[in-house]
KOLVEXBA-335305 format. One record per residue (C-alpha): chain; x, y, z. Coordinates in Angstrom, 1 decimal. Layout:
BEGIN
A,X,Y,Z
...
***
This chain:
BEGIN
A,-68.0,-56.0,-234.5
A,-69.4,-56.4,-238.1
A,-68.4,-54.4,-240.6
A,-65.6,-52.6,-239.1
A,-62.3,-52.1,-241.1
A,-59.5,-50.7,-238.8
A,-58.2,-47.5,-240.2
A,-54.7,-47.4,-238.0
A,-53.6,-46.3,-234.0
A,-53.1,-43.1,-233.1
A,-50.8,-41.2,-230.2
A,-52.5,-39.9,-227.5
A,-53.3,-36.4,-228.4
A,-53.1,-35.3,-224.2
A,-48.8,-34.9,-223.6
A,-48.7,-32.4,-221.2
A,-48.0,-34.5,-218.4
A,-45.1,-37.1,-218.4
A,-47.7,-40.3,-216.6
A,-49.5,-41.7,-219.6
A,-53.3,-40.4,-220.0
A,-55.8,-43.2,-220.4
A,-59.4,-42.3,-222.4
A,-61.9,-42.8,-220.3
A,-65.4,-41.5,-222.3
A,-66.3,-41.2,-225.5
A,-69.1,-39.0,-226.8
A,-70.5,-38.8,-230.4
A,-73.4,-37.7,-232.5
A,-74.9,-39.5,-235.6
A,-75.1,-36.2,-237.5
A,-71.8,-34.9,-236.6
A,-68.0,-35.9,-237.7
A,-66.4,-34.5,-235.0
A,-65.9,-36.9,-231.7
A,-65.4,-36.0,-227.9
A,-63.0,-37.8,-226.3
A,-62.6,-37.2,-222.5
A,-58.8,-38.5,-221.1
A,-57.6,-38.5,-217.9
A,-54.3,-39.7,-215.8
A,-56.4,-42.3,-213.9
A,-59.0,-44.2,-214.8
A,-60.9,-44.1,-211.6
A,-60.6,-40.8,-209.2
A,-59.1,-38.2,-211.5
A,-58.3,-34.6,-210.5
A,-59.3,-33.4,-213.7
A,-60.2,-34.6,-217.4
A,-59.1,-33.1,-220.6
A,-62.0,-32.8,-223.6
A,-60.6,-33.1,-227.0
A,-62.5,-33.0,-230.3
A,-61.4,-35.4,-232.7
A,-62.3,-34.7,-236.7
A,-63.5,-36.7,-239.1
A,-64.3,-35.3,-241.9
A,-63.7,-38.3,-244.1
A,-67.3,-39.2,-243.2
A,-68.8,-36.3,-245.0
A,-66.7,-35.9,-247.6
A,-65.7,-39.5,-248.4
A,-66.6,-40.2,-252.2
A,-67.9,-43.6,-251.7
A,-70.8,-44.7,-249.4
A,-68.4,-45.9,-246.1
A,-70.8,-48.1,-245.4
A,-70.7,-50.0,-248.3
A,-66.7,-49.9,-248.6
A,-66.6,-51.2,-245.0
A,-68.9,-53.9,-245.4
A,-66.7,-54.6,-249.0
A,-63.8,-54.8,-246.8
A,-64.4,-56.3,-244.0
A,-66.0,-59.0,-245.8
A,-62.9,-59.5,-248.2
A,-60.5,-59.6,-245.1
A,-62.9,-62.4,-244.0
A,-63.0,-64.8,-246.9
A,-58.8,-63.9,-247.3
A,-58.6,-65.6,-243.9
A,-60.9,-68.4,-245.1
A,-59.3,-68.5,-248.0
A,-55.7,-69.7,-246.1
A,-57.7,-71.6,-243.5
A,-58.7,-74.2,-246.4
A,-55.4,-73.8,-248.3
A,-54.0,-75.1,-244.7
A,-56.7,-77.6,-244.9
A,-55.6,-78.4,-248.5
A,-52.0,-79.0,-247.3
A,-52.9,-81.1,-244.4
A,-55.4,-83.7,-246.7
A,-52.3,-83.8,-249.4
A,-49.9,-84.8,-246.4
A,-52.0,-87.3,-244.9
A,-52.2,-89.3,-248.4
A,-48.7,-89.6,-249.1
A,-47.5,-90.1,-245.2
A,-48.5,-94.0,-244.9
A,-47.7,-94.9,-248.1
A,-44.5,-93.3,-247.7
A,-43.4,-95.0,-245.0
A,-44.9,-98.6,-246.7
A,-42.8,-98.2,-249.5
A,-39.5,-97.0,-247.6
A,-39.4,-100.5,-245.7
A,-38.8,-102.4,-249.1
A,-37.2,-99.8,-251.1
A,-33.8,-101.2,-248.7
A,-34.1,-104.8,-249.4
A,-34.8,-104.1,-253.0
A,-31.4,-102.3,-253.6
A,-29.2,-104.8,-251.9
A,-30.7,-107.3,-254.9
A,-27.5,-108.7,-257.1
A,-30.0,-108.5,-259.6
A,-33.6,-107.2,-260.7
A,-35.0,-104.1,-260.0
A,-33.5,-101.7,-257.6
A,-36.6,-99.4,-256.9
A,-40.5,-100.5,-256.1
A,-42.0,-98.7,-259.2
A,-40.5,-101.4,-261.3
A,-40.4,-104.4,-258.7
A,-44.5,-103.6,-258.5
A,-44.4,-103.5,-262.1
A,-43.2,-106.7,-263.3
A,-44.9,-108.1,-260.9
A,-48.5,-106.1,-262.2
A,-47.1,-107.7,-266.0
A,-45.6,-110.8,-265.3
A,-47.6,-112.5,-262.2
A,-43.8,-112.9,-260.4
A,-42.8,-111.3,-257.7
A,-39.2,-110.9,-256.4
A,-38.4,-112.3,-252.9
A,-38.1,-108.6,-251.2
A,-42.0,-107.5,-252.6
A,-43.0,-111.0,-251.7
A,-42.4,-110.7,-247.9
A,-42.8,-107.1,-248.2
A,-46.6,-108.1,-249.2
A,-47.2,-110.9,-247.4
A,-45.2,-110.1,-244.3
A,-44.4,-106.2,-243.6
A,-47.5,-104.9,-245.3
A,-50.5,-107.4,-245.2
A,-54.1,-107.5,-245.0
A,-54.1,-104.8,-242.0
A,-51.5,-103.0,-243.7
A,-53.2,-102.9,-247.1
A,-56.7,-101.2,-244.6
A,-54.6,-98.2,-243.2
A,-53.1,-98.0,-246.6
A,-56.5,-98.0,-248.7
A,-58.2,-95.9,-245.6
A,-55.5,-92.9,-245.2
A,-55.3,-92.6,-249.4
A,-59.3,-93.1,-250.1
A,-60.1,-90.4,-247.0
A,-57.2,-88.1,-248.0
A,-58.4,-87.6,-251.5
A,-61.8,-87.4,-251.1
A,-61.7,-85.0,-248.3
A,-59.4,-83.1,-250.7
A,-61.9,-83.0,-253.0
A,-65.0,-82.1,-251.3
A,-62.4,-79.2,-249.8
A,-61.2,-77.6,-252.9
A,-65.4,-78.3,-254.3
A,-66.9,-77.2,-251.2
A,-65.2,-74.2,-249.9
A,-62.0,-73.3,-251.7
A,-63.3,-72.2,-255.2
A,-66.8,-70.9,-253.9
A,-64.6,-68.3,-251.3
A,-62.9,-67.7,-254.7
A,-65.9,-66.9,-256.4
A,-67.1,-64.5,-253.7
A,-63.5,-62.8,-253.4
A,-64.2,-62.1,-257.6
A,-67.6,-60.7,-257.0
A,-66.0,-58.1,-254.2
A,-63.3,-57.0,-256.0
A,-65.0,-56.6,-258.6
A,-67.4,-54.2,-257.2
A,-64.3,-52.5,-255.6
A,-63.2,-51.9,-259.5
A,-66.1,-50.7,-260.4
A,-66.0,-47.9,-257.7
A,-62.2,-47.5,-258.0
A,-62.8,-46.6,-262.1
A,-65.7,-44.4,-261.4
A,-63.6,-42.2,-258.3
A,-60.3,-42.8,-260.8
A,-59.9,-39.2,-260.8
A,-59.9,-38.7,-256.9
A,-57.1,-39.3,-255.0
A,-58.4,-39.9,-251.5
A,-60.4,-42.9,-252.2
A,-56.9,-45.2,-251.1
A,-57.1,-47.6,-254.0
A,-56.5,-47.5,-257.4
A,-57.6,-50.0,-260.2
A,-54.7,-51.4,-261.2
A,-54.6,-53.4,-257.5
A,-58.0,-55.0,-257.9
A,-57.4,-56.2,-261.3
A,-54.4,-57.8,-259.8
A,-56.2,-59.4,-257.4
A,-58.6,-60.5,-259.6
A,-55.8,-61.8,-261.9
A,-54.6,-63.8,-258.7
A,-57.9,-64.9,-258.1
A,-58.0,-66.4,-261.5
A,-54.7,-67.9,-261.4
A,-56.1,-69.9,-257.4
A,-59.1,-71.1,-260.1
A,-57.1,-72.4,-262.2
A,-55.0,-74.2,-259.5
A,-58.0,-75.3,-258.2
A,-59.6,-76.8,-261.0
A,-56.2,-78.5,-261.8
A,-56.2,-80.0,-258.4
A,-59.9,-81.4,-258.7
A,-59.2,-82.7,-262.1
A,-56.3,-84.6,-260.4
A,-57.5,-85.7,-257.2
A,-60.8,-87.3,-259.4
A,-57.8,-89.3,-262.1
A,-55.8,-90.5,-258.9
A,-58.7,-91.4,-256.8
A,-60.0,-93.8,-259.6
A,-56.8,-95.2,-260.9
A,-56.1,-96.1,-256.9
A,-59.0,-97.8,-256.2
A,-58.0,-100.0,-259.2
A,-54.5,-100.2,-257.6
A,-55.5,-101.0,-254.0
A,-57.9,-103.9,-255.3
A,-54.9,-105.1,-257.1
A,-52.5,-104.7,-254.4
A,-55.0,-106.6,-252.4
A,-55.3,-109.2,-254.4
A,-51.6,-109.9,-254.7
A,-51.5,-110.3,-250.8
A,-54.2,-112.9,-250.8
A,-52.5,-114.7,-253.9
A,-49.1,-114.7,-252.4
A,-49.9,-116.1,-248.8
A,-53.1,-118.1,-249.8
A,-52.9,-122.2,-250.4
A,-54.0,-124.0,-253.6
A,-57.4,-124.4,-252.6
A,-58.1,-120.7,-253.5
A,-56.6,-120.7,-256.7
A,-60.5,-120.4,-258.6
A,-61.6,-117.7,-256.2
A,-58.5,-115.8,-256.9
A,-58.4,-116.3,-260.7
A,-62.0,-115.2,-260.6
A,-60.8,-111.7,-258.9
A,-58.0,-111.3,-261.4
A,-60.1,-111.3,-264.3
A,-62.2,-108.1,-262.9
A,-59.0,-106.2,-262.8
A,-58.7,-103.2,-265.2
A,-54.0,-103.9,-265.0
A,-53.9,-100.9,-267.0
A,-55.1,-98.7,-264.3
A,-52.7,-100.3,-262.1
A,-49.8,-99.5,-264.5
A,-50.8,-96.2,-264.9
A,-50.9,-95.2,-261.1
A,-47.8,-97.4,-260.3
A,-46.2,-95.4,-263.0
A,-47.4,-91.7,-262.4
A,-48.7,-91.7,-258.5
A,-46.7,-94.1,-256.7
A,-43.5,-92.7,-255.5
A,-44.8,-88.8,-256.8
A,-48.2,-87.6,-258.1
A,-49.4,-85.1,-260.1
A,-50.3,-83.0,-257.2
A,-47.6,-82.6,-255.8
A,-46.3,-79.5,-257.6
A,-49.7,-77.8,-255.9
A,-48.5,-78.7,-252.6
A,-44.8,-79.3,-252.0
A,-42.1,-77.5,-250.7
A,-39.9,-75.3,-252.5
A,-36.5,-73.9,-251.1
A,-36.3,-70.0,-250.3
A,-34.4,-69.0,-253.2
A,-36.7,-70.5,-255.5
A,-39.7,-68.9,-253.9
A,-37.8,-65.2,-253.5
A,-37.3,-65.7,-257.2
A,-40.9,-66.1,-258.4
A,-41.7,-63.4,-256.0
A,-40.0,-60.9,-257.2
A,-40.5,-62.5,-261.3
A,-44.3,-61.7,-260.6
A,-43.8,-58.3,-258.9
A,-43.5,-56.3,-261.7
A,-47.4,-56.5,-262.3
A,-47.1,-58.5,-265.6
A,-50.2,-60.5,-266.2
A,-49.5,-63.7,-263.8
A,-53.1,-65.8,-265.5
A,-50.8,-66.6,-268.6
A,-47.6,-66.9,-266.8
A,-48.7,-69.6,-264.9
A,-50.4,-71.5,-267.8
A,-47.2,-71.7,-269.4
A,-45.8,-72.9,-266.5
A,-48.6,-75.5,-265.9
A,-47.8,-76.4,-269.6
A,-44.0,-77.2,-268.9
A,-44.3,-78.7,-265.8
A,-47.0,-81.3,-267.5
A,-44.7,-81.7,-270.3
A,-41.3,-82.4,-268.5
A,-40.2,-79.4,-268.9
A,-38.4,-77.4,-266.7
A,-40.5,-74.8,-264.8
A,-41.0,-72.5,-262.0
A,-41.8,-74.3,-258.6
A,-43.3,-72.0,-256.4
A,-45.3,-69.9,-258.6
A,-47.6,-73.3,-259.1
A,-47.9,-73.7,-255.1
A,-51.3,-72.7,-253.9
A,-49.8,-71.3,-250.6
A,-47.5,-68.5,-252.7
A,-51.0,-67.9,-254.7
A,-52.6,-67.1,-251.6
A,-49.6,-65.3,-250.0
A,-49.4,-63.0,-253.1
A,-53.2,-62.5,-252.8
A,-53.3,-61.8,-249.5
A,-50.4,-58.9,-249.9
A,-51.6,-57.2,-252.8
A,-55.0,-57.0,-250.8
A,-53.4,-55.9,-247.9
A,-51.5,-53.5,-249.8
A,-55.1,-52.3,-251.2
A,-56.2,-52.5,-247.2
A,-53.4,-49.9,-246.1
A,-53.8,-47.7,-248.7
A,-57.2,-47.2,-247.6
A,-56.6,-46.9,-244.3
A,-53.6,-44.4,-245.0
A,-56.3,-42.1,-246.9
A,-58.2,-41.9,-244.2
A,-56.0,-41.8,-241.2
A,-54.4,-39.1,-243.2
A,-57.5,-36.7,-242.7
A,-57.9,-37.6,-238.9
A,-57.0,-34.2,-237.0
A,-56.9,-33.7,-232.8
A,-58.4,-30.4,-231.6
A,-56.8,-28.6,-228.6
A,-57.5,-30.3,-225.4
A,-59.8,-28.5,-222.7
A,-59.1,-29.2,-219.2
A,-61.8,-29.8,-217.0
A,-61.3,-29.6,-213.0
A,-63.7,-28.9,-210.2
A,-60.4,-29.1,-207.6
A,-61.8,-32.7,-206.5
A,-61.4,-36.2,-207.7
A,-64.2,-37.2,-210.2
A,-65.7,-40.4,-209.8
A,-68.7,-40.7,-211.9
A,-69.2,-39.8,-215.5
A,-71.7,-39.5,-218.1
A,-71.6,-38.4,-221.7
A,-74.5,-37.0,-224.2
A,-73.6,-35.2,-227.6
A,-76.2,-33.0,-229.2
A,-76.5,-30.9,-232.2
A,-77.7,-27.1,-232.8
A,-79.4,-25.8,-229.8
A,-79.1,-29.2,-227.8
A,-76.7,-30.0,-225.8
A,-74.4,-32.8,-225.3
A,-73.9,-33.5,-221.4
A,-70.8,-35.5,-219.8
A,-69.2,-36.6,-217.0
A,-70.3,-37.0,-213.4
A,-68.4,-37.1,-210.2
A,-69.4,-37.7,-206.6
A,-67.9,-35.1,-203.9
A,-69.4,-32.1,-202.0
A,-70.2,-30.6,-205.5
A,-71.2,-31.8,-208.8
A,-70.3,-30.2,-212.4
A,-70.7,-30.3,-216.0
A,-68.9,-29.1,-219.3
A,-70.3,-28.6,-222.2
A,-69.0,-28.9,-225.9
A,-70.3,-26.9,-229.0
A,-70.0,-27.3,-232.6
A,-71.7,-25.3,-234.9
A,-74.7,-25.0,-232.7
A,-74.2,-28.4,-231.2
A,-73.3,-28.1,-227.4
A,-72.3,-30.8,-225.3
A,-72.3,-30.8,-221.3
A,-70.4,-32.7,-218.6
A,-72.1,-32.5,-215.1
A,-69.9,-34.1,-212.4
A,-71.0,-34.7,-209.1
A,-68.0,-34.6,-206.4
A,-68.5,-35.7,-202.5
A,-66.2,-34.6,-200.0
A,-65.2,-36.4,-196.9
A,-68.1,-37.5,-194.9
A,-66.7,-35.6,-191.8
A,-67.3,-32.5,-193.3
A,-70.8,-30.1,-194.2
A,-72.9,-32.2,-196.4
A,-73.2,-29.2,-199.0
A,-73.8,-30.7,-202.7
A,-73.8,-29.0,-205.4
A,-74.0,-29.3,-209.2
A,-71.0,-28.0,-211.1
A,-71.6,-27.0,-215.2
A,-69.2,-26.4,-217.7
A,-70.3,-25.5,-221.4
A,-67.0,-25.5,-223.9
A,-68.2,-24.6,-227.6
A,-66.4,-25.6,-230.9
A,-66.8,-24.4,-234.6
A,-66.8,-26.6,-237.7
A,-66.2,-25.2,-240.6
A,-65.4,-28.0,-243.7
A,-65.1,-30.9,-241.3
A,-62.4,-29.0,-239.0
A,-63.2,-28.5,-235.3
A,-62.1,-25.1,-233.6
A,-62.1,-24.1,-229.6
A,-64.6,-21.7,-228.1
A,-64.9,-20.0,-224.7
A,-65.7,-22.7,-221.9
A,-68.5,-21.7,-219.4
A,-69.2,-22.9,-216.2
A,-71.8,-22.5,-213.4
A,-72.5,-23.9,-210.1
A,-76.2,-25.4,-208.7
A,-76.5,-26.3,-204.6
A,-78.1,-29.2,-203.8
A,-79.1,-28.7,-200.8
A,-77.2,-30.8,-198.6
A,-78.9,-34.1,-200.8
A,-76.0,-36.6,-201.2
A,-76.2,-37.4,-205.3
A,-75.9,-41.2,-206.0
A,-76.1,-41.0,-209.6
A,-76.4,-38.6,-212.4
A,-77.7,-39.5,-215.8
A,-79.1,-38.2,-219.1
A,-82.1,-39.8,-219.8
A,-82.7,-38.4,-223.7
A,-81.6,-34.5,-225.4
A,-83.7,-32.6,-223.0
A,-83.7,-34.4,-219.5
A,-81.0,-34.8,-216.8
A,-82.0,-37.6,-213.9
A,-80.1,-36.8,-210.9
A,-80.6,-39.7,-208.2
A,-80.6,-38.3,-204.6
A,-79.4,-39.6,-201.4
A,-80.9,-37.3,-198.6
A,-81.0,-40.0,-194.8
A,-82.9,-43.6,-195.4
A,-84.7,-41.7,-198.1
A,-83.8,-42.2,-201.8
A,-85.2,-39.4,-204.5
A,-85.2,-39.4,-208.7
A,-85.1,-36.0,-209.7
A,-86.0,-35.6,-213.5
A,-84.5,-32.1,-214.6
A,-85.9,-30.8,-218.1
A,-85.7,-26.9,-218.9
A,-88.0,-25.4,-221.3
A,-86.2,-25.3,-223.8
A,-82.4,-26.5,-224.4
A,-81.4,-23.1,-224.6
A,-82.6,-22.5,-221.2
A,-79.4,-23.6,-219.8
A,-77.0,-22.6,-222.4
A,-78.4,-19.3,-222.7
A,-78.6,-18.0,-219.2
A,-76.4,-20.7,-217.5
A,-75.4,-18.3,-215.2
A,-78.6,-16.2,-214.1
A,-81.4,-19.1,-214.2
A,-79.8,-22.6,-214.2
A,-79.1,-22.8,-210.7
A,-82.7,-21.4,-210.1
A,-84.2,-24.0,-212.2
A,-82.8,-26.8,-210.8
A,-83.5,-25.5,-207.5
A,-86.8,-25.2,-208.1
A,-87.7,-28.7,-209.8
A,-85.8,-30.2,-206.6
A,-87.5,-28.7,-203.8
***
């Protein structure tokens, strides 16, 4: 369903018997607030249904269009969900360029530390080499041996892909959901500062400017990360050509000396230096997408939840962390950005929800029971003089009830068969119970009933065909008859249920 925003679950309003009671119709009118719903202890076959009006006058006396706030809504909940669908996407890209490469590097970090002498890590084994042409005896058959021309592919493949799809990610989909997450709270602002002095609207201000300040803080993450992603793509390329080169150098013969020299001439080293140095082992990125312990997050969390500004917070932070500086972990992680957007909307969410749960109200039930099972049902609301009709059932006798508000009446008409041994007398059973609205509130009226013979015609079917016609489909031998049965007016049949209805009826089946 489009454009529906879940307001909460409520008990059923029918306790009077301990067995559970399922609702089995529903009856409505476009004009109208108040709702029919029809319950019963079995779904199939019931003795007898209970009616009870269900209020909803938040519909008429809501401040804001619902229409608009739902389609607001349910379109925010949306791009939330998208929004952690590509952070997850985010996390899996990072992962996958620092996996391979991670495991490359572990195989010669061992060899490297059991050295007498030299370097004891790979940043500076690879950087000598990069400098100095030489390469120690653990990075030469690390190169040559372990990682290799097939090696160097996976390597250059997993990094290249990684990052680009990264990119196109965080360009493609995660700032533009961003974008459209701004516009809709912002509109939400807009109507929580011109309702600021009504307290049913379920959201206040001060929440959509802190989503919106979250919002903010995810652009700036997310322009960080592109700006990243973009340096460390290029300075690897220039790395992996290197890398590559080295490989060919170490296991080639003397022949290719020219070719090779020619090669290392196009090289830009200081590229290489620079991603050996600052995207080797750890990269700039990974304070967007690493792991921080529980404490650490719980810390930020609660730093953030007094509803400071979090925009320059995290700047500052940013600022530290790209200085050296000691700095707080989890509040630069795009999954606790998202997280903390995703409560405070759903705190906005329940909050509107609340408001208008809180105005839902359950009328008294009105039991319904023509002292047979009820197997078919149909249900019509109308407003004023119409009627609303409901609920049919096959056995020798068929009935109706009706429900009224404020002129609106609603009927049930049941038809009910009895055992096929028995007299074939059918008959058409109608019940009329009125309600009152005053101010969006539903009261009980008398319920009315009456009783119209069919004639010994077996009903197959009863339904309403519009406000002023009942089609009752007949079973009388082989033969099968459509009956179409439309009184004068609708007050024909709410007016003098009892003295012509059953005349009617008659009448327009003979």
């Amino acid at each position: 369903m489009y454009d529906s925003f879940l307001v909460g679950v409520f008990p059923s309003p029918v306790s009077a018997s301990p067995l559970p009671y399922h609702m089995i119709f529903h009856a409505a009118h476009p004009q109208l607030s108040t709702h029919a719903l029809v319950f019963a202890e079995n779904q199939s076959g019931p003795d007898h249904v209970d009616v009870v009006p269900m209020d909803l006058p938040f519909i008429t006396s809501s401040p804001i269009n619902l229409s608009l706030l739902g389609n607001k809504l349910t379109a925010m909940q949306k791009l939330l969900r998208y929004v952690k669908q590509t952070q997850l996407h985010m996390q899996v890209e990072w992962k996958s360029t620092r996996e391979l490469p991670g495991r490359f590097l572990s195989s010669v970090q061992g060899d490297l530390e059991d050295l007498p002498s030299g370097p004891r890590s790979i940043v500076p084994a690879l950087y000598h080499c990069v400098v100095t042409g030489h390469a120690h005896e653990p990075v030469r058959e690390w190169l040559v041996d372990s990682l290799a021309e097939r090696g160097h592919k996976r390597w250059d493949k997993a990094v290249v892909s990684g990052l680009e799809n990264l990119r196109r990610v965080v360009h493609e989909n995660f700032l533009p959901a961003l974008d459209r997450c701004a516009i809709i709270l912002s509109r939400l602002r807009g109507l929580a500062q011109f309702h600021d002095d009504r307290d049913d609207i379920g959201f206040t201000v001060m929440q959509t400017t802190r989503a919106l300040d979250i919002i903010g803080c995810l652009g700036l993450v997310g322009h960080k990360i592109l700006s990243n992603v973009m340096d460390e793509l290029d300075l690897f390329k220039s790395f992996s050509t290197w890398l590559r080169f080295q490989i060919d150098r170490l296991a080639s013969t003397t022949t290719a000396s020219d070719e090779l020299t020619e090669r290392e001439a196009t090289m830009d080293t200081s590229k290489v230096l620079a991603y050996i140095q600052r995207h080797l082992i750890s990269s700039p990125l990974d304070v967007f997408f690493n792991q921080v312990s529980k404490e650490e997050w719980q810390g930020d969390w609660d730093h953030i939840e007094d509803g400071v500004s979090l925009l320059p917070i995290l700047d500052a932070e940013l600022k530290k962390q790209e200085a050296g500086q000691a700095s707080r972990k989890a509040l630069q992680l795009v999954e606790f950005l998202v997280s903390n957007l995703t409560a405070w909307s759903n705190k906005m969410f329940n909050g509107i929800a609340t408001a208008k749960k809180r105005s839902v109200r359950f009328g008294h039930a009105v039991k319904l029971s023509i002292g047979d099972p009820i197997t078919m049902m149909d249900v019509r609301v109308l407003i004023r003089e119409l009627m609303l009709m409901s609920d049919v059932t096959e056995r020798s006798h068929t009935c109706g009830a009706g429900f009224q508000s404020l002129g609106q009446q609603r009927f049930v008409s049941r038809p009910n068969q009895a055992s096929r041994s028995l007299a074939h007398r059918i008959a058409v059973y109608l019940f009329r119970s009125g309600i009152n609205i005053m101010n969006g509130i539903s009261s009980n009226q008398p319920t009315t009933s009456t009783c119209i013979d069919l004639e010994g015609r077996e009903v197959m079917q009863v339904k309403f065909l519009n406000d002023r016609t009942l089609v009752i489909l007949c079973n009388k031998g082989k033969s099968r008859l459509s009956h179409f049965i439309q009184p004068e007016s609708p007050l024909t049949i709410i007016g003098r249920m009892c003295q012509n209805a059953m005349q009617t009826m008659r009448r327009l089946l003979s």
